[in-house]
C-alpha positions, 0 to 999 in steps of 0.5 A: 500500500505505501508503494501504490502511494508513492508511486502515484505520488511520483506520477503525480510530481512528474505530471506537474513537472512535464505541465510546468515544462511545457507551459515555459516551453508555451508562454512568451514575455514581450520585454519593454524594448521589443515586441513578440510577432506571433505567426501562424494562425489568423489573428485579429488585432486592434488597429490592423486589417483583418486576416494578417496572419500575425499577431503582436503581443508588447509589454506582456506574456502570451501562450505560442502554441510550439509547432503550430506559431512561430515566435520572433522578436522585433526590437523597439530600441534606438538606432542612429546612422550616419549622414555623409551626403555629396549635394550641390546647392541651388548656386551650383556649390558642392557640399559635403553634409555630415549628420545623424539620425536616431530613429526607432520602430514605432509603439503602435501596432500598425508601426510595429506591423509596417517595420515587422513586413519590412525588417523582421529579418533584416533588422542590422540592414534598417540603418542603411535603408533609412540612410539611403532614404534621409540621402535622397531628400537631403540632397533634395533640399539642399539642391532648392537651397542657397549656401547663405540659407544652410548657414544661417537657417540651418533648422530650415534645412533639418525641418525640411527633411524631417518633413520630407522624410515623415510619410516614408518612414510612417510607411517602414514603421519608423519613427525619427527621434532626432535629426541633427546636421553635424558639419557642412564641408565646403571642398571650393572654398566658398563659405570661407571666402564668403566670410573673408569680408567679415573676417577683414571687417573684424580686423579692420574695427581690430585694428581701429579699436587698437589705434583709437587705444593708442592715440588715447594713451599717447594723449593721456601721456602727452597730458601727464607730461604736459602737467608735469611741465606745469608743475615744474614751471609752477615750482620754480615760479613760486621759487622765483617770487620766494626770492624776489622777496627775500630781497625786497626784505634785504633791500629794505634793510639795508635803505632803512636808515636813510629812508628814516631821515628822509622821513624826518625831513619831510615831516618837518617840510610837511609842518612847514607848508601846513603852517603856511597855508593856515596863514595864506587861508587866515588873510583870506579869510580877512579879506572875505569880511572887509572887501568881498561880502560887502561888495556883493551885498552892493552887487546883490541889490543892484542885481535884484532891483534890475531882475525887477525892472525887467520882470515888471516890463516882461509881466506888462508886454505878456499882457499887452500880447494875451490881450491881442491874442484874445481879440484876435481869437474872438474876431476869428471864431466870429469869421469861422461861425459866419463862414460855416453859416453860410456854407451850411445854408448853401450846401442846404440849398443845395440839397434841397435843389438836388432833390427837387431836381432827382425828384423831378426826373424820376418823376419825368422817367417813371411818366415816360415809362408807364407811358412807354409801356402803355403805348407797347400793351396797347400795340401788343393787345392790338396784334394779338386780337388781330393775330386772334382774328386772322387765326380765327377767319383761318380756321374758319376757312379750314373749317367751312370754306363756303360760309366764309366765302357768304361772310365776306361777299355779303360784307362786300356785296354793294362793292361787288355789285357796284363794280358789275355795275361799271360795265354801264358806267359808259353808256348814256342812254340804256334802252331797255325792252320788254318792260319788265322782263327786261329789267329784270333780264339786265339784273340777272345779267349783273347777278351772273358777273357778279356770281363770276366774282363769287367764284374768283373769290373763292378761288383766291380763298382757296389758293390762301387756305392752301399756302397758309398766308393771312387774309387781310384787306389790303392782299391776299397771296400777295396781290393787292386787291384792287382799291373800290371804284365808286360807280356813278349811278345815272337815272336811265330812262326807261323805255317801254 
């Protein structure tokens, strides 16, 4: 019985053990710097196209399935290559550009998915294809680029080419961490003789900078020295004078004896002529009270009697002349007075006759033109009711021809009938036969010549109704009618 226990025990422990092997032998960690690729059945994974036939496991453990999947590893660490790329710029310069990429596969899965089709296997050659990649946009950009651009803007041409490069290395699954261009080599020439004229002009302001500092410390010398020749000159000026006085103090020592008996003698002189002038003022003083002060007492009285004489003469003469002056005064402001009185009435007058005068002919104008437009209505009144009538009779005409024609012959008629009648104006003696029916025969012969003028009369209104002219007395259409001849009338004896 113990056996049978520890024989199962021991089946027991080998079971776990085999279980344990094969679950190690299954289970696969993806470590934090790769991820697992897991082929062999059909998978679908978040974020990628359905059926791929592959599966990524990052950051965790899966279970492979040993003979069925295939486990490999894709690694998530940093890569760099090296830049070393010949362009030429838009001027036509060669360059030589040094640089470098850090570059990594990317976290997600479809940029896990793009590396793992392009480079699962050949992860040591992804430096060189994304060197050959990082080359042809380099050598790109660079070609639309001046010198002086790459060299001032050199981030304009790093962001350019990450740019350029983004979408390919989003297709390989790559990420760019860091670009970073290292040198550009000028094998011409060009960038140092483009910066000769800089370096020249940094040595040019070198060199001035240093003269400006010479000249400044060769002025500050000069002045050194020149205060230094001052205060040599001041020292020796002040020696000089120190001396000058020691002897002006020896000279004077040395005159002191005999400039004190000149003293003393010309103090005894200077007694001397003071006493003299006290005697030459006392005498003088004598001679002012006996003769000076009473003969200008004389002159005084004789002086001021004589200013009084004159100023009396003086007083009567100013009086004589403001008396004059007065009455001349008063004759010319009567003058004045009288002459403005007059000329004050004659220019009233004349005034007054000025107005009487412009009175008079506004007067006379304002007549003349009332009467003068007086005159032009009246003329003006009489055209127009002569135009209203022409136009009327015009109208009339245009209207009924033939009333007209009635109007005007029965107007005219004794005119009409008197110039019929002319026709015997020449006969002496009529003889009339039949009576009555003659009579009445000659009548109808008359009326027949006058019917004659009825027609010619409305021919004529015709013809004007036609040209558009005015019918007046005097013409129509132009020809004057011929002025009333008066018929005589003769008694004829009437025969039977």
């Amino acid at each position: 019985m113990p056996m049978i226990v520890g024989v199962v025990a021991g089946v027991a422990v080998a079971a776990i053990a085999v279980l344990i092997g094969l679950f190690k032998l299954m289970w696969r960690v993806a470590e934090p710097n790769e991820a697992l690729v897991i082929s062999g059945s059909n998978h679908k994974t978040e974020g990628l196209e359905a059926g791929m036939g592959f599966r990524i496991v990052t950051g965790r453990g899966t279970l492979v399935l040993p003979g069925v999947q295939a486990v490999r590893k894709m690694s998530l660490d940093l890569n760099e290559t090296e830049l070393h790329v010949d362009c030429v710029t838009h001027q036509g310069i060669p360059l030589k550009v040094r640089g470098v990429v850090i570059f990594k596969v990317g976290d997600d899965f479809v940029s896990i998915a793009n590396a793992a089709r392009r480079f699962l296997d050949q992860q040591k050659l992804m430096s060189e294809r994304v060197h050959n990649v990082f080359a042809g946009h380099l050598r790109s950009i660079v070609g639309g680029l001046t010198v002086e651009d790459m060299i001032r803007d050199r981030e304009k041409l790093t962001g350019q080419t990450r740019a350029a490069c983004g979408t390919e290395m989003e297709k390989l699954g790559l990420i760019v961490d860091s670009l970073q261009i290292h040198e550009i080599e000028d094998p011409t020439g060009y960038m140092q003789n483009l910066a000769m004229p800089h370096a020249a002009a940094v040595q040019r302001d070198a060199r001035i900078a240093q003269a400006e500092a010479n000249r400044l410390a060769t002025e500050a010398e000069q002045q050194a020295y020149a205060r230094m020749a001052q205060a040599t000159r001041d020292s020796e000026i002040l020696q000089a004078g120190y001396q000058a006085e020691r002897d002006k103090a020896g000279a004077k020592a040395r005159q002191a004896g005999p400039l004190a008996d000149a003293a003393a003698r010309q103090e005894v002189v200077v007694q001397e002529t003071r006493i003299a002038e006290l005697e030459a003022n006392r005498r003088e003083q004598q001679l002012q009270a006996d003769v000076r002060k009473p003969a200008d007492a004389k002159a005084y009285e004789k002086r001021t009697l004589a200013e009084a004489e004159r100023d009396a003469r003086i007083s009567a003469a100013e009086a004589k002349a403001k008396e004059t002056e007065l009455a001349a005064a008063a004759e010319a402001t009567r003058v004045k007075t009288a002459a403005m009185a007059e000329a004050e009435a004659t220019k009233a007058r004349g005034t007054a006759m000025a107005a009487s005068t412009r009175a008079t002919g506004e007067a006379e104008a304002a007549s003349a033109q009332a009467k003068g437009l007086a005159e032009a209505a009246a003329a003006r009144a009489k055209g127009l009711a002569e135009a209203e009538a022409i136009k009327a009779r015009a109208a009339a005409l245009a209207e009924n021809q033939e009333a007209v024609v009635a109007q005007q012959l029965a107007e005219n008629w004794p005119e009409i009938v008197r110039a019929g009648a002319s026709a015997f104006g020449n006969a002496d003696n009529m003889v009339i036969l039949n009576g009555a029916d003659g009579m009445a025969d000659m009548f109808a012969k008359a009326l027949t010549m006058g019917g004659t003028g009825l027609g010619l009369a409305r021919q004529l209104l015709a013809s004007m109704n036609q040209n558009g002219q005015s019918v007046n007395g005097a013409s129509l259409n132009g020809v004057a009618s011929p002025p009333s001849q008066k018929v005589p009338v003769q008694k004829v004896p009437v025969q039977e």
